[in-house]
C-alpha positions as CSV (number, residue, x, y, z in Angstrom):
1,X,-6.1,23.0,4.9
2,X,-9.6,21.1,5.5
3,X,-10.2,18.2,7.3
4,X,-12.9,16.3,6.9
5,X,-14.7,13.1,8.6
6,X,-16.0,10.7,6.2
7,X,-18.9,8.0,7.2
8,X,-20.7,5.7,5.8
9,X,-23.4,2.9,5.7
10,X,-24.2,4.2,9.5
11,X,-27.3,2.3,9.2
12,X,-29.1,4.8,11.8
13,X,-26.5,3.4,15.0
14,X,-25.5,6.9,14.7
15,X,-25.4,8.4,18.6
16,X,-23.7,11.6,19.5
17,X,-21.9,11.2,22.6
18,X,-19.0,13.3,23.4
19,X,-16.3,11.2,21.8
20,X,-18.5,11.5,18.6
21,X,-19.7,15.0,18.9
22,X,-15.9,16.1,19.3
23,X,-15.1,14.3,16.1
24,X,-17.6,16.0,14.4
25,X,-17.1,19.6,15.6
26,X,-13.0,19.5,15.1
27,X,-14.0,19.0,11.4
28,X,-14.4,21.6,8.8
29,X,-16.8,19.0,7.2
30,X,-18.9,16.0,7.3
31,X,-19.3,13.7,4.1
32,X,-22.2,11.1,4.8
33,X,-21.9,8.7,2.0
34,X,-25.2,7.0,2.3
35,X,-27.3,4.1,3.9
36,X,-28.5,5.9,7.2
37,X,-31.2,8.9,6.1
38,X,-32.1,9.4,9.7
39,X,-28.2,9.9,10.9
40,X,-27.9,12.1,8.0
41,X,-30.4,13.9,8.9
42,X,-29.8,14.4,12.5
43,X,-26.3,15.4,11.7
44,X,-27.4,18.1,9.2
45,X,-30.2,19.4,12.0
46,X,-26.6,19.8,14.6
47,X,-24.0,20.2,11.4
48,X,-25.8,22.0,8.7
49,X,-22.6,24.3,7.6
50,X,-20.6,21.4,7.2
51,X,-22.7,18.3,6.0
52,X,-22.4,17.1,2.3
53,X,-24.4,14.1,2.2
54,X,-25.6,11.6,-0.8
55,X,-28.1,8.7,-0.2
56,X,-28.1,5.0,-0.6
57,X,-29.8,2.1,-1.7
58,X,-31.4,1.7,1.6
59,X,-32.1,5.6,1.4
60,X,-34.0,5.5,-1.7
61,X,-31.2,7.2,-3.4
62,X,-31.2,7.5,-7.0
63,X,-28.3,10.2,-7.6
64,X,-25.6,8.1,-8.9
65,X,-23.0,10.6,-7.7
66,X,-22.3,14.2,-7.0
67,X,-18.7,16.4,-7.9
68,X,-17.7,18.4,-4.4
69,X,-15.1,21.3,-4.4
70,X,-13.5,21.7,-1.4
71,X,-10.5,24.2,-1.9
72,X,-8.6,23.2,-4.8
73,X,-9.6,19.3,-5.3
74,X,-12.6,18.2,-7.2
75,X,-14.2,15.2,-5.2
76,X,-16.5,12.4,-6.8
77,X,-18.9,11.5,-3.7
78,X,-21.6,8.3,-4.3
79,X,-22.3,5.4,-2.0
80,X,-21.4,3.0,-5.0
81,X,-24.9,0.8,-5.7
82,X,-25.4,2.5,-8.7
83,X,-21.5,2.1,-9.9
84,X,-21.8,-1.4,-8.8
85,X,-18.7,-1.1,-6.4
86,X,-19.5,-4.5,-4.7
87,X,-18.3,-5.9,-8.4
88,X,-15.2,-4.1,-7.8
89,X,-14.2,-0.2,-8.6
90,X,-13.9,-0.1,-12.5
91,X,-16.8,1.6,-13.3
92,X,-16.2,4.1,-10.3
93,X,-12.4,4.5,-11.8
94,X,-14.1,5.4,-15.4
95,X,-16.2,8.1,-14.0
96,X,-13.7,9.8,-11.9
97,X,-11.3,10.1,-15.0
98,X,-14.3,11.3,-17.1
99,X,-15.4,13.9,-14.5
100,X,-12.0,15.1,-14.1
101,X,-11.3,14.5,-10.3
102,X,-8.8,13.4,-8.3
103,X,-10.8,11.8,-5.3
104,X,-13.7,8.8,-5.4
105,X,-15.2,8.5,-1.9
106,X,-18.0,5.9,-2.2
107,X,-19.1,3.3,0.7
108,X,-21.9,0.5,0.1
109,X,-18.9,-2.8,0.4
110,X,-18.5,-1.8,4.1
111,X,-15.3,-2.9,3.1
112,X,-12.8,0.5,4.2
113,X,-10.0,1.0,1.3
114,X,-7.6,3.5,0.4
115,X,-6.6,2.8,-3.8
116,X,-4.5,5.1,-5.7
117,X,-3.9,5.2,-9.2
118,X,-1.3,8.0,-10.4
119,X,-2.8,11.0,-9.2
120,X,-6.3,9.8,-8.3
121,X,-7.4,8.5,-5.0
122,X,-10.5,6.0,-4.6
123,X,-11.4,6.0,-0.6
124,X,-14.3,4.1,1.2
125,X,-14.2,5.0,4.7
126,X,-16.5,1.2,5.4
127,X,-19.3,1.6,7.7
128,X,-20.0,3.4,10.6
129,X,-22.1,1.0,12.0
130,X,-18.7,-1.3,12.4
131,X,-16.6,1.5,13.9
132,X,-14.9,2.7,10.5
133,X,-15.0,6.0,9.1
134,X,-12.0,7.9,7.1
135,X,-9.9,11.1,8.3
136,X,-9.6,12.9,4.9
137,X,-7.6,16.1,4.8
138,X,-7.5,18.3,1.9
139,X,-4.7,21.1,1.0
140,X,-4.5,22.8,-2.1
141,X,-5.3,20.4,-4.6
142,X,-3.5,17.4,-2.4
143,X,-5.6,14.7,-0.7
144,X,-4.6,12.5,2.8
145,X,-7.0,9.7,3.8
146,X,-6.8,7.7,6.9
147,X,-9.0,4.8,7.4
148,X,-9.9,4.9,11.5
149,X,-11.4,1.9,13.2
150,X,-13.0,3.3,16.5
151,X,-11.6,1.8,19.7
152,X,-8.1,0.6,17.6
């Protein structure tokens, strides 16, 4: 089993206190979905081993997506500009079915949401910088996703 903390649109109002730095080393990995280069940064300066990161609009980012593999689960990870997510999640539905995966994690709405359709799983942990981020656990090929609201 790997758990996994996923963030996004942080903004750079990342701060590692010891609430945050426990969160981060009790995981097996980080996913930083875009929209705060600096936080992504700093965490892979403290969290090299376990960062996967993508950037966002307000990165500069121009990769529209990246395929992950963490045990037996293939993992679509994007921030979602570029699959135009605020117009809702078709486009980032088509690509998961024609990449073959059974997760989407994407931010960019700051919206969090958990959709499933049959076997895949479209997650966006909203933003950081509001006190959301997603508690994803992976086993096997099976995928859990909590939406956490610091504080709540």
């Amino acid at each position: 089993m790997t758990t996994c903390i996923v963030l996004s649109d942080s903004h750079n109002t990342l701060r590692i206190d010891q609430a945050t730095a426990e969160l981060f080393e009790h995981a097996d990995k980080i996913l930083h979905l875009g929209d705060g280069r600096r936080d992504a940064e700093q965490l892979r300066a403290l969290y090299s081993d376990k960062l996967i990161s993508i950037e966002g609009n307000c990165d500069g980012g121009t990769e529209a997506f990246r395929i992950v593999e963490i045990e037996d689960a293939r993992i679509l990870i994007t921030h979602g500009h570029m699959l135009r997510v605020k117009s809702g999640t078709e486009t980032l539905h088509a690509e998961c079915l024609a990449q073959g995966v059974s997760c989407g994690l994407y931010g960019h709405t700051h919206r969090p949401a958990v959709e499933t359709y049959g076997n895949l799983k479209l997650i966006n942990p909203g933003a950081w910088k509001d006190g959301c981020y997603c508690y994803l656990t992976v086993a096997g090929n099976r995928i859990l996703a909590r939406n956490v609201i610091k504080g709540k």
